[in-house]
C-alpha positions in Angstrom: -137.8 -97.5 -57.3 -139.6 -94.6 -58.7 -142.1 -95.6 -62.1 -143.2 -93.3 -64.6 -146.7 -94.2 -63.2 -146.0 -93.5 -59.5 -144.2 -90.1 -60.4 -146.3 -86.5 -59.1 -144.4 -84.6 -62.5 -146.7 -87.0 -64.5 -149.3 -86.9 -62.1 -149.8 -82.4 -62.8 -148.9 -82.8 -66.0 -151.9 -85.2 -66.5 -153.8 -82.4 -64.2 -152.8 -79.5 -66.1 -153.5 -80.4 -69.5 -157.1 -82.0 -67.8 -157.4 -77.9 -66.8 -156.2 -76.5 -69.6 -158.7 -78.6 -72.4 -161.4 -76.9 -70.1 -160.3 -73.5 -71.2 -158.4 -72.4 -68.4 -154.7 -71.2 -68.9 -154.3 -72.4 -65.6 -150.4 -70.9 -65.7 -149.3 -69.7 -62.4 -151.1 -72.6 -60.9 -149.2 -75.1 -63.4 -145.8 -73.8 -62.3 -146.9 -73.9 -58.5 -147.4 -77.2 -58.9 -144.5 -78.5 -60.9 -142.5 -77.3 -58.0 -144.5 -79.6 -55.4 -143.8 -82.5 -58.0 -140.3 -82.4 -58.0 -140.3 -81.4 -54.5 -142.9 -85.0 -54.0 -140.4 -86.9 -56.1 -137.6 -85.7 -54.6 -138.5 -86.5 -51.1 -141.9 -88.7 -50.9 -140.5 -91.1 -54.3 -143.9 -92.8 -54.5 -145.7 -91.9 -52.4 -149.3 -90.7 -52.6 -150.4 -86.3 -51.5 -150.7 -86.2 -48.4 -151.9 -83.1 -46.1 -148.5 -83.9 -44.4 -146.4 -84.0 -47.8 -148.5 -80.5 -48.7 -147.6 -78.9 -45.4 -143.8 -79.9 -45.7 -143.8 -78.1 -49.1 -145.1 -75.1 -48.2 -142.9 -75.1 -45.5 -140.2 -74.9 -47.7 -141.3 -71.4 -48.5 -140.6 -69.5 -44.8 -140.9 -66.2 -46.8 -143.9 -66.2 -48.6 -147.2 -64.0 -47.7 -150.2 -65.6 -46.3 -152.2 -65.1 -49.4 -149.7 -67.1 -51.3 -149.3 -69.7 -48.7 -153.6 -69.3 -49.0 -153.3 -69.9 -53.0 -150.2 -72.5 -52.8 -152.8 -74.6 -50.5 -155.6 -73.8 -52.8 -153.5 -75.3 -55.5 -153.0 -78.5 -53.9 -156.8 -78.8 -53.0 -158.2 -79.2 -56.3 -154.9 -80.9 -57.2 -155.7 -83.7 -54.4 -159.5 -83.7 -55.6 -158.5 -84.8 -59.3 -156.1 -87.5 -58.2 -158.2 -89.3 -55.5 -160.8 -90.1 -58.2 -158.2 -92.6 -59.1 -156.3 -93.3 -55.9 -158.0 -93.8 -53.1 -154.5 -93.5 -50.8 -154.6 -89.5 -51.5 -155.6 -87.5 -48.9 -157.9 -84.5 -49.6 -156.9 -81.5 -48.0 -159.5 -79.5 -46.0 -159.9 -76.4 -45.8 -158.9 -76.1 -42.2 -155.5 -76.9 -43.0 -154.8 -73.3 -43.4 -156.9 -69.9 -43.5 -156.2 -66.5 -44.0 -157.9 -63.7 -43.6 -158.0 -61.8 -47.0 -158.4 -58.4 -47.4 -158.8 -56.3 -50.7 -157.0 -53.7 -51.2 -158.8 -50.5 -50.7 -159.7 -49.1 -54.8 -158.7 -45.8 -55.6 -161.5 -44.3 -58.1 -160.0 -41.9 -60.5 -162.0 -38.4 -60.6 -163.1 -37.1 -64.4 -160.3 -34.2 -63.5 -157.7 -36.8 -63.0 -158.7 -38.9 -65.7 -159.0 -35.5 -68.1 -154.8 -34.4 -66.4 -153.8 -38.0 -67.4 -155.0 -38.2 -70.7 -154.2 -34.4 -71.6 -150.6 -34.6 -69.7 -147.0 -35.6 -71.6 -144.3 -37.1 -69.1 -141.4 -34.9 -68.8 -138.8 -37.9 -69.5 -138.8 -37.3 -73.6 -140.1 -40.2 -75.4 -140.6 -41.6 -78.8 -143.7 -39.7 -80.1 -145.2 -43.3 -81.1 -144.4 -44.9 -77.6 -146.4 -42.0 -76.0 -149.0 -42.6 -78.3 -149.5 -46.4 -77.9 -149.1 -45.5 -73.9 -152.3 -42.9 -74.3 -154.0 -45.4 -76.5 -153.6 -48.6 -73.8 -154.7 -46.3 -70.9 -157.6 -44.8 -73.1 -158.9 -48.2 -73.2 -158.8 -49.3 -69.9 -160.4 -46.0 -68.8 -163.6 -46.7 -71.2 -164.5 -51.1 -70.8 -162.5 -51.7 -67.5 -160.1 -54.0 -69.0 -157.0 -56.0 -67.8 -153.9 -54.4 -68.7 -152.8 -57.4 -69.4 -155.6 -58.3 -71.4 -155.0 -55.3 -73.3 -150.9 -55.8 -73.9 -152.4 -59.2 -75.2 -154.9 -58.3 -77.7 -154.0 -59.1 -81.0 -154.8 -57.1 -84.7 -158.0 -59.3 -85.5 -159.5 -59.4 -82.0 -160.6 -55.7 -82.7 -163.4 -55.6 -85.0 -163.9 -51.9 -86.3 -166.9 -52.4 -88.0 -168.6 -54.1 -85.3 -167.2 -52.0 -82.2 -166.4 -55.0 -80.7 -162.9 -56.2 -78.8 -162.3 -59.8 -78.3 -160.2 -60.5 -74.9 -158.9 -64.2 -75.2 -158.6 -66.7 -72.2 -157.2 -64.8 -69.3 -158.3 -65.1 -65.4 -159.7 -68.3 -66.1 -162.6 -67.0 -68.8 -161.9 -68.3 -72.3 -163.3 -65.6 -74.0 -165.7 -62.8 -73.7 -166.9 -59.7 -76.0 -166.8 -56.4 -75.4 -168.6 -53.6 -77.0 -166.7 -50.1 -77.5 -167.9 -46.9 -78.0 -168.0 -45.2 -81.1 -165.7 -42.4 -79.9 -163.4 -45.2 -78.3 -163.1 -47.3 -81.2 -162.5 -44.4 -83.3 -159.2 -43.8 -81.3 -158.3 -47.2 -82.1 -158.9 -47.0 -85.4 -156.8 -43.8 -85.9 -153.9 -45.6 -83.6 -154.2 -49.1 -86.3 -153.5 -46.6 -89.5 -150.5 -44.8 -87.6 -149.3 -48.4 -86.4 -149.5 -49.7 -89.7 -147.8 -46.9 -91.5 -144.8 -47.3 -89.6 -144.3 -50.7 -89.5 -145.4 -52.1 -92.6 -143.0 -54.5 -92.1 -143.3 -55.9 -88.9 -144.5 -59.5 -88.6 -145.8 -58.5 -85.1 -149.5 -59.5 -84.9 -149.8 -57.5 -81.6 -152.5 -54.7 -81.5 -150.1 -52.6 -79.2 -146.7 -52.7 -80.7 -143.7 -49.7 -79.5 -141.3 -48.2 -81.6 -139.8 -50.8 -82.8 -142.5 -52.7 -83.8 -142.8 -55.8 -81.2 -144.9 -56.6 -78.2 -145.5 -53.5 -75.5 -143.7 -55.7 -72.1 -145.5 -54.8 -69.4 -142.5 -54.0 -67.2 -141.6 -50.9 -69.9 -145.7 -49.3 -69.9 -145.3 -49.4 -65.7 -142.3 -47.6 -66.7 -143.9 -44.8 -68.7 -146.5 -44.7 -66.2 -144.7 -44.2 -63.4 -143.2 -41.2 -65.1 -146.7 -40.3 -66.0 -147.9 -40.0 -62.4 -144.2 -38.4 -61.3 -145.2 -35.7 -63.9 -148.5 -35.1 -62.8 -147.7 -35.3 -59.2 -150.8 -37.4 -58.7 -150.6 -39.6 -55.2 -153.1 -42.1 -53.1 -151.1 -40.9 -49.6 -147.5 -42.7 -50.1 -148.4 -44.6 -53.5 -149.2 -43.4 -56.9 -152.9 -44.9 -58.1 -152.4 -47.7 -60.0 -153.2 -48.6 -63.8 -155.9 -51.6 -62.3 -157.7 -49.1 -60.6 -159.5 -47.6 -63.9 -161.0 -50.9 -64.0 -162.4 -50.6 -60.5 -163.0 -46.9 -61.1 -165.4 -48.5 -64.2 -166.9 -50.8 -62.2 -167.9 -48.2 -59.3 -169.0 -45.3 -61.5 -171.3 -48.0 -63.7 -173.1 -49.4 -59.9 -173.2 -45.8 -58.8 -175.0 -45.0 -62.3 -177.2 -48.3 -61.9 -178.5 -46.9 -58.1 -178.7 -43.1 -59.6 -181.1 -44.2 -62.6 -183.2 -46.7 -59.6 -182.3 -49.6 -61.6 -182.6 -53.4 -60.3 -178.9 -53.2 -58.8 -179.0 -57.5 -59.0 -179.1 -57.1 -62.9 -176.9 -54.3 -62.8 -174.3 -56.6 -61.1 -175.2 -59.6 -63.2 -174.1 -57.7 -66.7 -170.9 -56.0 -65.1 -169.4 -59.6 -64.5 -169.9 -60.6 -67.7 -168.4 -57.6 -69.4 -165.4 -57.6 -66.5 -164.5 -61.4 -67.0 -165.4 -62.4 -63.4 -165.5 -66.1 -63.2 -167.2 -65.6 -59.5 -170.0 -62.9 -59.0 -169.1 -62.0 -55.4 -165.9 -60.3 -56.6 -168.6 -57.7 -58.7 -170.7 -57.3 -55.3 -167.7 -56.1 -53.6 -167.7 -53.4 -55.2 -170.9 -52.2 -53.2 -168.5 -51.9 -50.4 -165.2 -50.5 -52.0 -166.0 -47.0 -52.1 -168.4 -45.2 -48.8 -170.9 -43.4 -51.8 -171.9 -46.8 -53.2 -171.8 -48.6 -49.2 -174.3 -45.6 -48.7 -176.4 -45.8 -51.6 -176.5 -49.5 -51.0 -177.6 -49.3 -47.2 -180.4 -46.5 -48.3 -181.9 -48.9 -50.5 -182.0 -51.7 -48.3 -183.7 -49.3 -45.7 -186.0 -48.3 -47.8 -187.0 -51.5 -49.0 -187.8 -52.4 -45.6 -189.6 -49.7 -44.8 -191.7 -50.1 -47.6 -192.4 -54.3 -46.3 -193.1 -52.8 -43.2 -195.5 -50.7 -44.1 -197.2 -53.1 -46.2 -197.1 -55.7 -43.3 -199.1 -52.9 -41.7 -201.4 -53.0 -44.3 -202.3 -56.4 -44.3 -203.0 -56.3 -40.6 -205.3 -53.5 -40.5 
């Protein structure tokens, strides 16, 4: 007979309030892994993980992409690690039990032209005037610090400080918190966008720094909306897609590397302070940027050269 002890729903919810008193929001993987309990309970009652009991799970799935099937197995592997401390029946699961291949997808880096049509351009699907200005304000914002739209749709009225030019972006991807500095210019946009928010909806209770027309929370589903009309209205394309809104934050990060190698800066450091200010809990995901786009691959490969050149010819040096 199933106990309350011996049950895998107790088991991740034990896990994923472990997780979450770290800092992480640890949501997607929480979900993930409620589904394996009841799946565990339903069909192992009692038993302990097992690389067999993960692999039937997934299984279940037939339709998912590898990089899910990659993240589902992920899940289970640090799941496994927290319970064996305490059971020494579970089996860890090795990476080996499933690899894929992961590739990113390739960033498309927004020229000041494009940027200058978007901002300057009004879909031609007529909109509330204040929804097309909170639209223009969000994609403002991620154009100037690189942000998350979703950290953005999130931000709340006192995680903008005007008199300190600073945004605060609360837990997501894992980081519990992190600064960021805004421009003057920048922050006076969002200054001018708080007084027009606030004079028409001096009543809302909404503590949301983005609100629409109506006063609540900007959904995420409704701004991809607007901005697919945005880029229909523009007539802006990257070959059979429109550009998406996450690729001002990779235009930021390339144009900040490809100002760190123009001004002969130490391109380490450079890297260093862009994951900070981006929110990225591993550093390689900043140094792949030295490979998104070919200027930066180049820039990157001449500096290496030259470096080498410059050993070599001190290695002569020393010899003569």
């Amino acid at each position: 007979m199933k106990t309350e002890k011996s049950s895998m729903i107790n088991h991740v919810v034990r896990f994923v309030k472990y997780k979450q008193s770290l800092g992480f929001k640890y949501e997607t993987e929480s979900s993930n892994l409620v589904s394996f309990a009841k799946y565990a309970d339903r069909y192992w009652t009692g038993m302990p993980l097992s690389v067999e009991m993960a692999r039937r799970w997934i299984a279940t799935k037939p339709n998912i992409k590898p990089t899910t099937k990659l993240h589902l197995f992920s899940c289970l592997r640090e799941f496994a690690k927290y319970l064996k401390v305490d059971q020494f029946d579970v089996e860890l699961i090795p990476k080996s039990v499933y690899t894929v291949w992961y590739r990113r997808v390739t960033p498309y880096v927004y020229s000041n032209q494009e940027i200058s049509l978007i901002m300057s351009t009004e879909p031609n699907i007529p909109e509330n005037t204040f929804d097309r200005l909170t639209n223009k304000t969000i994609i403002g914002l991620l154009i100037c610090t690189g942000m998350r739209i979703g950290e953005a749709l999130a931000l709340k009225k006192n995680d903008v400080d005007f008199s300190k030019g600073i945004v605060t972006v609360r837990q997501f991807k894992k980081m519990p918190m992190r600064l960021i500095p805004v421009s003057e210019s920048a922050m006076n946009q969002l200054v001018q966008y708080s007084q027009k928010r606030e004079s028409l909806h001096k009543t809302s209770k909404c503590d949301s720094f983005f609100v629409n027309s109506k006063g609540t929370t900007v959904i995420y589903n409704t701004f991809k909306d607007a901005w697919k009309r945005l880029m229909k209205t523009i007539g802006l394309t990257n070959g059979d897609k429109i550009p998406r809104v996450h690729d001002f934050r990779h235009t930021f990060a390339c144009n900040l590397l490809l100002r760190a190698y123009r001004e002969n800066r130490d391109i380490d450091d450079a890297i260093y302070m862009l994951s900070v200010y981006l929110g990225h809990t591993v550093i390689a995901g900043t140094y792949w940027y030295l490979s998104a786009v070919p200027e930066l691959l180049e820039m990157c490969v001449n500096r290496v050269e030259e470096n080498l050149l410059k050993r070599k010819k001190g290695g002569r040096n020393e010899n003569q």
